[in-house]
C-alpha positions as CSV (number, residue, x, y, z in Angstrom):
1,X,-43.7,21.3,23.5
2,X,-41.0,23.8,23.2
3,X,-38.5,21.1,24.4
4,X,-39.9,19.0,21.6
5,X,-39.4,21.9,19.2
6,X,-35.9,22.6,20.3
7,X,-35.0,18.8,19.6
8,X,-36.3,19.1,16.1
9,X,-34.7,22.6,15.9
10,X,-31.6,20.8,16.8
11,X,-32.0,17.5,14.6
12,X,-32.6,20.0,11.5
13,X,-29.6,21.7,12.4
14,X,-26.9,18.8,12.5
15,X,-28.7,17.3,9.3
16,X,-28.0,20.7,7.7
17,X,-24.1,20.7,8.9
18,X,-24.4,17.0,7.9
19,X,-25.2,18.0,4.1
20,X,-23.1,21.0,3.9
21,X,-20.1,18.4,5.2
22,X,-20.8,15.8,2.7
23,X,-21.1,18.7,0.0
24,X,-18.0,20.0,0.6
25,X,-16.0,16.4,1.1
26,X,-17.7,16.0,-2.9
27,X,-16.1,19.4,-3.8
28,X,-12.8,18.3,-2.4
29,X,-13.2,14.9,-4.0
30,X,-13.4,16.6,-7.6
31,X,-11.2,19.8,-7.5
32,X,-8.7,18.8,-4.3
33,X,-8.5,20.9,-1.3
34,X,-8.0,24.7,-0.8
35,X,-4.1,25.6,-2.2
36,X,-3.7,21.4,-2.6
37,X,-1.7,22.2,-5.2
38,X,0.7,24.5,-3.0
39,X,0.9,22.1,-0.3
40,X,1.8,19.1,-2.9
41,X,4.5,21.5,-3.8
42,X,6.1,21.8,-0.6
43,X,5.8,18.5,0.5
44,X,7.3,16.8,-2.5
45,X,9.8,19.5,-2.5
46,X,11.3,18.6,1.1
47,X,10.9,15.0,-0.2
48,X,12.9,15.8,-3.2
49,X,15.7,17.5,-1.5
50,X,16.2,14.8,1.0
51,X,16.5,12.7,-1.6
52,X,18.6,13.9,-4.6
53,X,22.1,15.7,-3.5
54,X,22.8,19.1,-4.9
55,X,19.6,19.5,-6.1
56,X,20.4,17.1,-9.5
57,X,16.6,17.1,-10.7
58,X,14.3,19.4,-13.1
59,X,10.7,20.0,-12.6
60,X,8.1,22.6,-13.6
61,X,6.5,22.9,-10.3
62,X,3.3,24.8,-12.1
63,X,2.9,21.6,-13.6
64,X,1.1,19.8,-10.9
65,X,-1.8,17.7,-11.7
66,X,-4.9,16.4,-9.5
67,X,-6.3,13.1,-10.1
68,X,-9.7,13.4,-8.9
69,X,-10.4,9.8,-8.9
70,X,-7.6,8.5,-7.1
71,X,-8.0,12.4,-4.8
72,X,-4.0,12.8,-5.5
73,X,-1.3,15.5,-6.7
74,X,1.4,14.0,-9.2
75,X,4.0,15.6,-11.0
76,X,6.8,14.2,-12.9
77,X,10.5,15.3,-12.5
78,X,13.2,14.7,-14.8
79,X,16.9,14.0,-14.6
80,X,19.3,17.1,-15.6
81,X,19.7,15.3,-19.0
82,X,15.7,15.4,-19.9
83,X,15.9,11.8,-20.8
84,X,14.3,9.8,-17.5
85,X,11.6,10.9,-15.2
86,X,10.4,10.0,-12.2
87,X,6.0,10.6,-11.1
88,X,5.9,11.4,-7.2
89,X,2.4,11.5,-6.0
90,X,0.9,13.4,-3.0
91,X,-2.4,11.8,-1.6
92,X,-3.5,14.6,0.5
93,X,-5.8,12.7,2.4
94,X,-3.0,10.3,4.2
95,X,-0.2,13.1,3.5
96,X,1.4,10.2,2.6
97,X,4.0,10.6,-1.1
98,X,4.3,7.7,-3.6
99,X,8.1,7.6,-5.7
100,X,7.3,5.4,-8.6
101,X,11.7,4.8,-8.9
102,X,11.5,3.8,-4.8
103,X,8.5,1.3,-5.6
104,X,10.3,0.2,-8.4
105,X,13.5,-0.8,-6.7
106,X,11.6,-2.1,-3.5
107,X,9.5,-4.4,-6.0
108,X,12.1,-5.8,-7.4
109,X,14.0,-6.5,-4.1
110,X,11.0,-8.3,-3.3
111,X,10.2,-10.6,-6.2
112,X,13.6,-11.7,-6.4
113,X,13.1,-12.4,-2.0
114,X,10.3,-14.3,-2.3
115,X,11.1,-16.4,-6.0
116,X,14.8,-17.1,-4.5
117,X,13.3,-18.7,-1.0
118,X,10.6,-20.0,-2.9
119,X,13.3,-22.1,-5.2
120,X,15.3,-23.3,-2.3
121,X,12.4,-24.6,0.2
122,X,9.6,-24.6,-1.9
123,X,10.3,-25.6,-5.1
124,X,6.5,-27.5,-6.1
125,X,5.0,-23.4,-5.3
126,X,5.6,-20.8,-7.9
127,X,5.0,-17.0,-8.0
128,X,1.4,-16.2,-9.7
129,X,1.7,-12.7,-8.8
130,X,3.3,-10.0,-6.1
131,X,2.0,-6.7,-6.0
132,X,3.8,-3.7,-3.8
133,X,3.2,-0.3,-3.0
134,X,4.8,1.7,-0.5
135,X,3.9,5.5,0.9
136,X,6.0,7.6,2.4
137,X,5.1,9.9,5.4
138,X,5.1,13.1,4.9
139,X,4.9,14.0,8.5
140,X,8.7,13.2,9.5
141,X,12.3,15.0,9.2
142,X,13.8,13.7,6.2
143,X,17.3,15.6,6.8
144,X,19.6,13.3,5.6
145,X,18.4,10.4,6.2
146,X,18.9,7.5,3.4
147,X,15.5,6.7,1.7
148,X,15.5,3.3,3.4
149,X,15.7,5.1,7.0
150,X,12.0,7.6,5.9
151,X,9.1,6.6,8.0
152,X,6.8,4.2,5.0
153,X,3.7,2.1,4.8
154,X,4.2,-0.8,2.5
155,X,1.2,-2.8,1.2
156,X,2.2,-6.5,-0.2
157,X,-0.1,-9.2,-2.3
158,X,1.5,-12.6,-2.8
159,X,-0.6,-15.4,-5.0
160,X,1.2,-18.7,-4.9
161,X,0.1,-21.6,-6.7
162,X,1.3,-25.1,-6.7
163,X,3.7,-26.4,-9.9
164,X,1.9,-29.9,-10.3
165,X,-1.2,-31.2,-10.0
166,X,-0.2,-33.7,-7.7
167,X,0.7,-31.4,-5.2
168,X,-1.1,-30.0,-1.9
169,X,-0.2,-28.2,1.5
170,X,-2.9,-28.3,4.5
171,X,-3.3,-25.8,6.4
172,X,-0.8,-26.1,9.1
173,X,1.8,-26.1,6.1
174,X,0.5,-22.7,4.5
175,X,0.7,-21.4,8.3
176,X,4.5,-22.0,8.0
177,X,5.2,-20.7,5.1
178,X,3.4,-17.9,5.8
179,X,5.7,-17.2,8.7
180,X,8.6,-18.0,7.0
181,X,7.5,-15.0,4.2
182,X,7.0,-12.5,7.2
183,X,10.3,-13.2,8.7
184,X,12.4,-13.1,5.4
185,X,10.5,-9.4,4.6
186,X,9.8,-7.7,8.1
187,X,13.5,-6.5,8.1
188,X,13.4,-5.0,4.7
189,X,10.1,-3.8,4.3
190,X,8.0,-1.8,6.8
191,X,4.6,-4.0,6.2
192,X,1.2,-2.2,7.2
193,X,-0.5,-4.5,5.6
194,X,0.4,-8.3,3.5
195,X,-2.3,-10.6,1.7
196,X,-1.2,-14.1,1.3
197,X,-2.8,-16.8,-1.0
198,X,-2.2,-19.9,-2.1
199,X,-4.3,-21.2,-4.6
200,X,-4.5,-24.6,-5.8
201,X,-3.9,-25.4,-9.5
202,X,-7.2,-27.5,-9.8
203,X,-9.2,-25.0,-7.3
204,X,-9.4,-27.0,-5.1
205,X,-10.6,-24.7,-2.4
206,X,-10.0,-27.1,0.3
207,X,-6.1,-26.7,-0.8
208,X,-6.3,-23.4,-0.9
209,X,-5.9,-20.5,1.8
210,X,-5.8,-16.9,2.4
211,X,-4.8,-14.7,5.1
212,X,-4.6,-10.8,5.8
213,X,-2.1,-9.3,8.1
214,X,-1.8,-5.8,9.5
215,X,1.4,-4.3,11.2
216,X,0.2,-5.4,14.6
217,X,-0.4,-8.9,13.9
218,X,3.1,-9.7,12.1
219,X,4.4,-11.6,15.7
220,X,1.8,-13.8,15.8
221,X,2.2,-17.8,17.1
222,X,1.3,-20.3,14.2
223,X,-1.3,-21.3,16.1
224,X,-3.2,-17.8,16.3
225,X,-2.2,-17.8,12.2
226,X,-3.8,-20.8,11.8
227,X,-7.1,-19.5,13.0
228,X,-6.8,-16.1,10.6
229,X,-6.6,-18.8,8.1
230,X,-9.3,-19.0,5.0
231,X,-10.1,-21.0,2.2
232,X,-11.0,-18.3,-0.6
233,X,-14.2,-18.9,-2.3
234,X,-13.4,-21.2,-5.5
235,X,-16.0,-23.2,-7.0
236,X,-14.7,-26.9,-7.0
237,X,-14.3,-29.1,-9.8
């Protein structure tokens, strides 16, 4: 019996760390973590410094906000002239920092990537939509190291769709395209993680495919990309 109330002792016990654990992750969720605000500071400080020479930015570092929903630290920082900003974001959970003016630039590198091949060897697809976010490690030596060089996680979506109606790829086709999109990106962009889909202007979804890549897969044959390959769930006409 005692070993039997022992084990209950200790079951009670772990279920009350348990609840006390999950009560505090809700605190954290809601008001951020103990001095968040101080450590947002400092990282997006070193961050800054690294990336604009002689100090050429304004912020009010009191200003920092937490976005409970999204459990990050953003603050926005201005030119010297007042006229532009810039929001960095700490996610204090990753340690990771977002620069909305880096995403920018890297988006737009990408589009015009993906609708220039596109044009030249694939002129029946066209861009539906590409979506791009990249975080920067917060972990690492920025010294003075160009912001291309910094230690990121970039997360790409590409929908494709055919032009005309007329017009179809199986699946061994989508495979090589898909290829071809890694290898004109990988050199550019440090993927963690790409979505591609092709989606058939009819929906037909024996025409169309999907696939998900993380970093580790991005050297894999066609052949092991062919059997990654999905057909998304489109209700036929």
């Amino acid at each position: 019996m005692n070993i039997i109330h022992k084990i209950a002792d200790t079951i009670v016990i772990l279920i009350g760390i348990l609840i006390i654990v999950l009560i505090i992750n809700v605190i954290f969720q809601f008001t951020g973590i103990p001095f968040g605000k101080t450590i947002a500071k400092h990282q997006i400080k070193r961050y800054l410094n690294a990336k604009y020479e002689n100090n050429n930015y304004q912020w009010d570092s009191t200003i920092i906000r937490y976005d409970f929903l999204d459990t990050h630290y953003n603050v926005r920082i201005y030119d010297n002239e007042q006229e532009a900003y810039v929001i960095y974001i700490y996610y204090w959970r990753e340690n990771t920092i977002s620069d909305s003016e880096f995403s920018v630039t890297l988006s737009e590198s990408l589009n015009n990537q993906i609708n220039s091949y596109l044009a030249k060897d694939y002129p029946e697809i066209k861009v539906l939509r590409i979506s791009f976010h990249t975080l920067i490690k917060a972990n690492q030596k920025f010294g003075n190291k160009s912001i291309d060089e910094l230690k990121r996680n970039d997360k790409i979506d590409i929908i494709l769709r055919n032009k005309n109606d007329n017009y179809s790829i199986s699946k061994e086709q989508f495979a090589d395209l898909v290829v071809n999109l890694i290898t004109l990106l990988e050199d550019e962009f440090r993927i963690n993680r790409i979505f591609i889909h092709y989606t058939d202007k009819n929906d037909i979804n024996s025409n169309s495919y999907k696939v998900t890549f993380r970093r580790n897969q991005l050297k894999l044959s066609k052949e092991e990309i062919i059997k990654m390959i999905e057909h998304p769930f489109i209700k036929n006409k």
